[in-house]
C-alpha positions as CSV (number, residue, x, y, z in Angstrom):
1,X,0.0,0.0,0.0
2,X,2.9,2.1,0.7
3,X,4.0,1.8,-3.1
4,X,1.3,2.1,-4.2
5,X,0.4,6.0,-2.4
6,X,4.2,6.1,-3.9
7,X,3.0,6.2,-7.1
8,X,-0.2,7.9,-6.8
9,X,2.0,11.3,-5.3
10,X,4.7,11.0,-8.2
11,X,1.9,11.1,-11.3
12,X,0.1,13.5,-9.0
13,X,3.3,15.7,-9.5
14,X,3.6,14.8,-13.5
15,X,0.2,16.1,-13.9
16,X,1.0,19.7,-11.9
17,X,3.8,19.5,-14.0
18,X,2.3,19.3,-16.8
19,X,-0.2,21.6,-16.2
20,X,2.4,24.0,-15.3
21,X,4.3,23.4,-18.6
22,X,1.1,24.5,-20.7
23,X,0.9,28.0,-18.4
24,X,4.4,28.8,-19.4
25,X,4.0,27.9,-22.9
26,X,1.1,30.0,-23.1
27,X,3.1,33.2,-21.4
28,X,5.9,32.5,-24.0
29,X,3.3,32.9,-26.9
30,X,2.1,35.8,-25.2
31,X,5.2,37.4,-25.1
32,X,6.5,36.5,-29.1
33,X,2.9,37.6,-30.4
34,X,3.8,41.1,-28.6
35,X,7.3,41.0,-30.1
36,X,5.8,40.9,-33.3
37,X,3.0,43.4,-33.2
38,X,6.4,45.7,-31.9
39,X,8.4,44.8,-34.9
40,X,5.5,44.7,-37.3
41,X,5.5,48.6,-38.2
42,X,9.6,48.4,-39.4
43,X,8.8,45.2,-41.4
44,X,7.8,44.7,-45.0
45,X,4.3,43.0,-46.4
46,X,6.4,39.5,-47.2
47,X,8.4,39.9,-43.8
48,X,4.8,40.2,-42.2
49,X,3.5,37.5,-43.9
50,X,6.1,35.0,-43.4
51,X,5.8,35.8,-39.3
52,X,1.9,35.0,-39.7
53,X,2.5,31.5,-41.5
54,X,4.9,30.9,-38.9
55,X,2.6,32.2,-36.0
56,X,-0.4,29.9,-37.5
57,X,2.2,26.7,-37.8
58,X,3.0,27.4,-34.2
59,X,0.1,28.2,-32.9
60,X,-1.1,24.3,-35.0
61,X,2.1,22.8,-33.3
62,X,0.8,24.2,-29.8
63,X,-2.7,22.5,-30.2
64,X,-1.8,19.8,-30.7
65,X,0.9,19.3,-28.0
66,X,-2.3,20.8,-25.4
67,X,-4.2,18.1,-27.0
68,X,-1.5,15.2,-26.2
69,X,-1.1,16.5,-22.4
70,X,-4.6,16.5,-21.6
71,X,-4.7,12.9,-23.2
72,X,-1.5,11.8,-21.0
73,X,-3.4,13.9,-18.0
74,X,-7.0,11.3,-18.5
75,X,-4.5,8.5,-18.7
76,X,-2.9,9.1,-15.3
77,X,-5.9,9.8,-14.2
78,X,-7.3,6.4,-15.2
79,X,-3.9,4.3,-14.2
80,X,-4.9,5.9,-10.5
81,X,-8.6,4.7,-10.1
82,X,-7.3,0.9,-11.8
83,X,-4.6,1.2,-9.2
84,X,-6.4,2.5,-6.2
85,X,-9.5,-0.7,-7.2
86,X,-7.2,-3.2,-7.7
87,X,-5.6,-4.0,-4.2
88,X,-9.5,-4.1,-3.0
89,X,-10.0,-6.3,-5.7
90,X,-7.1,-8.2,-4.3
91,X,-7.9,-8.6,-1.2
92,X,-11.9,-9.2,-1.5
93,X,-10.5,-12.0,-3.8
94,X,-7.8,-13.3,-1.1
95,X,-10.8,-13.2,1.5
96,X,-12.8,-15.4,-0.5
97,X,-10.1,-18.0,-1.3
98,X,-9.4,-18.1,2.5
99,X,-13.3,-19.1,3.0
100,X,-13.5,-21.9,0.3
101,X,-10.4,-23.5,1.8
102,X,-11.7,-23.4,5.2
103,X,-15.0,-24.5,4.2
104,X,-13.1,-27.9,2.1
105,X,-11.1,-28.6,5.1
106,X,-14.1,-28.9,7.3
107,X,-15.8,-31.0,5.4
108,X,-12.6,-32.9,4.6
109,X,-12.2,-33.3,8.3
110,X,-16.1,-34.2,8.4
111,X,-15.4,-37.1,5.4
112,X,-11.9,-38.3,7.3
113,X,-14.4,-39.0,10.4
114,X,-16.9,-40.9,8.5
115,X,-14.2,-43.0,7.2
116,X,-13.2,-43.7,10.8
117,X,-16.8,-44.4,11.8
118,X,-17.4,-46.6,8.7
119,X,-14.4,-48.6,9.3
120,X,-15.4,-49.5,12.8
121,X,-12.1,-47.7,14.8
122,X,-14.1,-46.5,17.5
123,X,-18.3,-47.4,16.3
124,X,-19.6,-49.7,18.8
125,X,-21.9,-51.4,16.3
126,X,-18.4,-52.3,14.0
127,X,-18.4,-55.9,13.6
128,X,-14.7,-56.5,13.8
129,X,-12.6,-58.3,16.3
130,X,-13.7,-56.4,19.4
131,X,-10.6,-57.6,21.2
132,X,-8.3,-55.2,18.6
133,X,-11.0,-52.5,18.5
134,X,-10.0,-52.5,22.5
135,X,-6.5,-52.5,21.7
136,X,-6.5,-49.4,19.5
137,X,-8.6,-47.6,22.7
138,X,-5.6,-48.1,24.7
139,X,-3.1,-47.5,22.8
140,X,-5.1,-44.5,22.3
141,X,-5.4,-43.9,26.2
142,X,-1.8,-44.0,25.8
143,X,-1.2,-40.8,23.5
144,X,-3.9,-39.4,24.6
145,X,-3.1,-35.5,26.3
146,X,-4.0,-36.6,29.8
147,X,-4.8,-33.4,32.0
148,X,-2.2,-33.1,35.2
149,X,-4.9,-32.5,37.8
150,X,-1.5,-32.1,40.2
151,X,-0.4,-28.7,39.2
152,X,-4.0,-27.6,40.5
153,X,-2.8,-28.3,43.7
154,X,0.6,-27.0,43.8
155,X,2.7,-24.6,47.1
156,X,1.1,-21.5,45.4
157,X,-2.2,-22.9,44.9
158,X,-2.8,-22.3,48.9
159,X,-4.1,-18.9,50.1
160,X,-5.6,-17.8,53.3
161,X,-9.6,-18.3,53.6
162,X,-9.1,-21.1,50.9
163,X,-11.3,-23.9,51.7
164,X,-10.0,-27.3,50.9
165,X,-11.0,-30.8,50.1
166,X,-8.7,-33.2,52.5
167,X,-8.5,-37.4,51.5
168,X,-9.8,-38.9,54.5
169,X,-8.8,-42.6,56.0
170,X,-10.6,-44.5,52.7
171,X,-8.5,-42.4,50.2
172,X,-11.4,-40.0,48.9
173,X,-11.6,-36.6,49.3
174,X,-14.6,-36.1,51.7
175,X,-13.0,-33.8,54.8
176,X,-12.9,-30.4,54.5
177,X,-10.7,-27.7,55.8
178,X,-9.9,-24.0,55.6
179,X,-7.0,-22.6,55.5
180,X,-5.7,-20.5,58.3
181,X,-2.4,-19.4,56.5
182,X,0.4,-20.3,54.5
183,X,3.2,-20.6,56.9
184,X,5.8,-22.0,54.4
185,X,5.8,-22.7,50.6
186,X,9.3,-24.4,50.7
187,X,9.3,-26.7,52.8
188,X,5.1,-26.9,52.8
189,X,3.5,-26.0,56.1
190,X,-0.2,-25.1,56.3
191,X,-1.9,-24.0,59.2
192,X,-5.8,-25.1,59.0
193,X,-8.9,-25.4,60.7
194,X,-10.8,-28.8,60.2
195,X,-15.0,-28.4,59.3
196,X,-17.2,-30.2,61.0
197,X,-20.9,-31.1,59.7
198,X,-24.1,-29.9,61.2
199,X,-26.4,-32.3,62.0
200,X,-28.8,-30.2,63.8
201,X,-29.7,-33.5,66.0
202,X,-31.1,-35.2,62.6
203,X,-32.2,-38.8,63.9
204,X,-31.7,-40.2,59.9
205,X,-28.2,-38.6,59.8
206,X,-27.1,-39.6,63.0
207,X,-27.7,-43.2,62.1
208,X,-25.9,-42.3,58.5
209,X,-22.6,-41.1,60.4
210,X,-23.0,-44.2,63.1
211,X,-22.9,-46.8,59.8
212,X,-19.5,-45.3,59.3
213,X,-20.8,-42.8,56.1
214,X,-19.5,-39.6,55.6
215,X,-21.7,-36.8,54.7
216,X,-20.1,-34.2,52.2
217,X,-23.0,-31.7,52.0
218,X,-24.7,-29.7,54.0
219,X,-23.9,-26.8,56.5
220,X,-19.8,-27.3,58.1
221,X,-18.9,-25.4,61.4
222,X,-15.3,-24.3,62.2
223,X,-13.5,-26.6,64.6
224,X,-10.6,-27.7,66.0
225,X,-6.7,-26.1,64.2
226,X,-4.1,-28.1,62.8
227,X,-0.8,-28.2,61.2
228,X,-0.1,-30.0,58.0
229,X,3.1,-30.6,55.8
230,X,2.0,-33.0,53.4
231,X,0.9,-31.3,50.3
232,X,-0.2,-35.2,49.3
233,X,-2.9,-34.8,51.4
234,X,-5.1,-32.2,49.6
235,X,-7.1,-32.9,46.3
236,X,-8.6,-29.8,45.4
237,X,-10.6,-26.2,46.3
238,X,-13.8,-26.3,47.2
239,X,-16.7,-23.8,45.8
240,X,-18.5,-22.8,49.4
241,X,-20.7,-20.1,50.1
242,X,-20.0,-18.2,54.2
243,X,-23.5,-18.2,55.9
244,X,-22.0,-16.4,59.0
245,X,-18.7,-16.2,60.3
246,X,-17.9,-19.8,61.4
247,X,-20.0,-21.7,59.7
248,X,-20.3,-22.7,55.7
249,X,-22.1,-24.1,53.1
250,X,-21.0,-26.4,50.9
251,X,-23.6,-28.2,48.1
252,X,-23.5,-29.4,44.5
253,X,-22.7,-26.6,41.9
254,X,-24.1,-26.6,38.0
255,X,-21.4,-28.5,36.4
256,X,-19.5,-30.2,39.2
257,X,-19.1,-33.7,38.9
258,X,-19.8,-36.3,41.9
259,X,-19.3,-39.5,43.7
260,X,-22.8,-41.0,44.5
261,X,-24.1,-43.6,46.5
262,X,-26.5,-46.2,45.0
263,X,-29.5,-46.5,46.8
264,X,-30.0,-50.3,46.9
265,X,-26.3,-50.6,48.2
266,X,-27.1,-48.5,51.2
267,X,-27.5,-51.5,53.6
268,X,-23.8,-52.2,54.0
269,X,-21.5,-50.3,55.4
270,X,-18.9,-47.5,54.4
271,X,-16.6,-50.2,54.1
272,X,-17.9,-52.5,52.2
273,X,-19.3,-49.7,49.9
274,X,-15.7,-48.4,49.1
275,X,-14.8,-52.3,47.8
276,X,-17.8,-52.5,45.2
277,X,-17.8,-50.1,42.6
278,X,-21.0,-51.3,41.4
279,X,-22.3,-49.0,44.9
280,X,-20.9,-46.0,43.4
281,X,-22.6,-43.8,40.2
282,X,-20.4,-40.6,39.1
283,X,-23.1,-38.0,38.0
284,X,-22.8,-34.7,37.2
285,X,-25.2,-31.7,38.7
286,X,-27.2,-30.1,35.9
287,X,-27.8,-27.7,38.3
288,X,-26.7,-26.1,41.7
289,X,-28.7,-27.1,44.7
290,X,-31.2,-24.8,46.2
291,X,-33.0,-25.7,49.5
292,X,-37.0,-25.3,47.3
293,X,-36.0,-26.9,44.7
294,X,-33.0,-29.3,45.1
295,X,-30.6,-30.7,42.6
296,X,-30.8,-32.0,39.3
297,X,-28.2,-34.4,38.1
298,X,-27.0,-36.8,35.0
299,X,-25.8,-40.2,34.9
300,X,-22.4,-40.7,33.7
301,X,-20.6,-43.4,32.5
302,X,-16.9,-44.4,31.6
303,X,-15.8,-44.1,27.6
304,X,-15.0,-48.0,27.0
305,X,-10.9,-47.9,27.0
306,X,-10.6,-45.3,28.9
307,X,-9.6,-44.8,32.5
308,X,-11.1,-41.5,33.4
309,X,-12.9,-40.2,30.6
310,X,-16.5,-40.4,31.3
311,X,-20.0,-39.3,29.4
312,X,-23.6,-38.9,29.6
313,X,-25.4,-42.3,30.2
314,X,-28.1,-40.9,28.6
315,X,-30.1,-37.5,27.2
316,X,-33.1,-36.0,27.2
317,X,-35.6,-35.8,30.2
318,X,-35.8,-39.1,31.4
319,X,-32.0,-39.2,32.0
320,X,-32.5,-36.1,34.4
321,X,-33.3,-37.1,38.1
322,X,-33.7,-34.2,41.0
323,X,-32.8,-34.9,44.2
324,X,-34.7,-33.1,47.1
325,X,-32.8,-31.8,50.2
326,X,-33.3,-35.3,52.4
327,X,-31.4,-37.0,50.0
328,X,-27.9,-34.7,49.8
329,X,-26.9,-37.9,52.4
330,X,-26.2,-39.5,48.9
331,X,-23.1,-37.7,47.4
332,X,-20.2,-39.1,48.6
333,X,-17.1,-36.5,47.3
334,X,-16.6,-34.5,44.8
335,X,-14.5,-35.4,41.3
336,X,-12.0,-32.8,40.1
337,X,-13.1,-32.9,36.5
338,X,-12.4,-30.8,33.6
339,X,-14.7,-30.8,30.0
340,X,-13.1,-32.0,27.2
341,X,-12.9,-29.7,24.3
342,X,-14.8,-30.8,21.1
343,X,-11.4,-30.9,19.4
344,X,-9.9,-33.7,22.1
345,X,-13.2,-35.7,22.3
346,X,-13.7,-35.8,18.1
347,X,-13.0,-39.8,17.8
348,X,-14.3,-40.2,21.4
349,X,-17.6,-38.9,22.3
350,X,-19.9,-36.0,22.8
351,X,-19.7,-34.3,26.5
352,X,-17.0,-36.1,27.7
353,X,-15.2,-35.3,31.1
354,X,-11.9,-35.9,32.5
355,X,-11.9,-37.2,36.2
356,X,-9.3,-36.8,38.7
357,X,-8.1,-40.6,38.8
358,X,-7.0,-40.1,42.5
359,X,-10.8,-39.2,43.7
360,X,-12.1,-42.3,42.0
361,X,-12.3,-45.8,43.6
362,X,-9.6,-48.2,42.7
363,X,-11.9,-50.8,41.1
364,X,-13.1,-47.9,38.7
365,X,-9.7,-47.2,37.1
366,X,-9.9,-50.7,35.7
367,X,-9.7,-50.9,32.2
368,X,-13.4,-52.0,31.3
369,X,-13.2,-54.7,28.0
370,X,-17.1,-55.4,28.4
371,X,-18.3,-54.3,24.3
């Protein structure tokens, strides 16, 4: 664009120029037609006459040399406006290429899944040896980009007023304590206060915490202060709201993903629940709890070949279920999860999470070879 203004200035300047060359030929016939009317009274008849044949050739040789610069003038003129069109002729064209060649790689990206799909890599209905079909999940566990939920909980990670998720005795995160301050980063020392759960003399979760069950919801007082230098102990922050100085709530958020009880395994004990991962369900809350109105939540379920990637069971309104305010007693921990981009989950699935593999029981991080 710059050589281009370039340009435009320098035949700006040859058409002043030129235009300027006309004036001052005009003043130089001015001044030889004067000359002549001077001299004309000394001359004779054929002297006179041979100065008007010269005056008419000149004059003739002067017409047309007007009539070539106003012809170079409209050409200038014209070589500007092709000039100043054709770099936005350029570029509308450039814009336009760039469009059609996104648009064919989208749909050659489209066509290359297809071909994946059609070929039975990762379609569950492919009729292939399922036992290879499993293989290639693995090996594509293997490169997949696994998230490094560790660096969430890193020295600097820990501020004062934080409130954190602590792995109790069974290895899931289900204590919770707030941070009291930071009283080293190197070495790590912490100085915290433990929560403790409100029961408010609640016969039903009385019995709950006597069978050895650990309630992670609910209204958590501020109890007894401790120190802590094992940054192994911690899993992640937890999203709390202060309903008065010492005391907090903690309840399912929209989007947080969840540890939960099954109902028909609630006769045995915490012990035995934590060794049959057939008691557990990992949902995710399609909404954040309320005390009028509850919780809604979404079955999830693990991608086949996959450790921690999980999806939705199912859609649609028969896969929602809302759970009322008596029945928080349910949710065992919170997952640290994080939502896979629709890039990374492409030849996987729709909705698909990443789960923190340390808040998930052992038997769940088996690889699952079921079709």
């Amino acid at each position: 664009m710059e050589t281009l203004m370039a340009r435009v200035r320098e035949k700006r300047m040859r058409r002043a120029a030129l235009k300027g060359d006309g004036l001052q030929d005009g003043g130089r016939r001015g001044d030889s037609s004067s000359k002549r009317c001077g001299k004309g009274s000394r001359q004779d008849d054929s002297e006179i006459m041979a100065d008007n044949e010269k005056t008419v050739r000149l004059n003739l040789m002067e017409k047309e040399s007007e009539e070539r610069k106003e012809t170079s003038l409209s050409l200038i003129e014209d070589e500007d406006e092709v000039e100043m069109e054709s770099p936005i002729a350029r570029v509308r064209e450039k814009r336009i290429r760039r469009k059609v060649l996104k648009a064919d790689g989208l749909e050659d990206g489209e066509r290359r899944r297809n071909s994946r799909i059609k070929k039975g890599t990762l379609s569950k209905s492919s009729k292939k040896d399922k036992g290879s079909r499993l293989d290639d999940l693995e090996k594509a566990e293997e490169s997949f980009d696994l998230y490094n939920f560790d660096k969430d909980r890193v020295e600097r990670s820990f501020k004062k007023g934080h409130i954190w998720a602590v792995y109790d005795d069974d290895g899931m995160p289900r204590d919770y304590a707030l941070i009291d301050d930071v009283i080293s980063a190197h070495p790590f020392e912490v100085r915290l206060n433990w929560l403790e759960f409100q029961n408010n003399s609640d016969e039903a979760l009385l019995h709950w915490g006597k069978k050895g069950f650990h309630i992670s919801c609910g209204k958590f007082k501020v109890s007894r202060q401790a120190l802590l230098k094992s940054l192994k102990k911690f899993s992640h922050v937890v999203d709390s709201e202060r309903a008065a100085r010492e005391l907090y709530r903690i309840y399912p958020l929209k989007g947080s993903i969840w540890a939960l009880y099954k109902e028909n395994a609630l006769g045995a004990g915490s012990s035995s629940l934590m060794e049959d991962n057939q008691c557990y369900d990992i949902v995710i809350s399609l909404s954040s709890y309320t005390d009028l109105h509850g919780v809604s939540i979404g079955y999830l379920e693990r991608v086949d070949g996959f450790r921690t990637i999980f999806k939705r069971r199912e859609v649609g309104a028969h896969a929602v279920k809302l759970l009322g305010k008596d029945e928080l007693r349910l949710f065992s921990h919170q997952i640290p999860a994080r939502k896979l981009s629709d890039e990374e989950a492409s030849n996987i699935s729709k909705n698909c999470w990443e789960l923190d593999h340390a808040s998930l029981p052992r038997e769940l991080l088996a690889i699952n070879r079921r079709s």
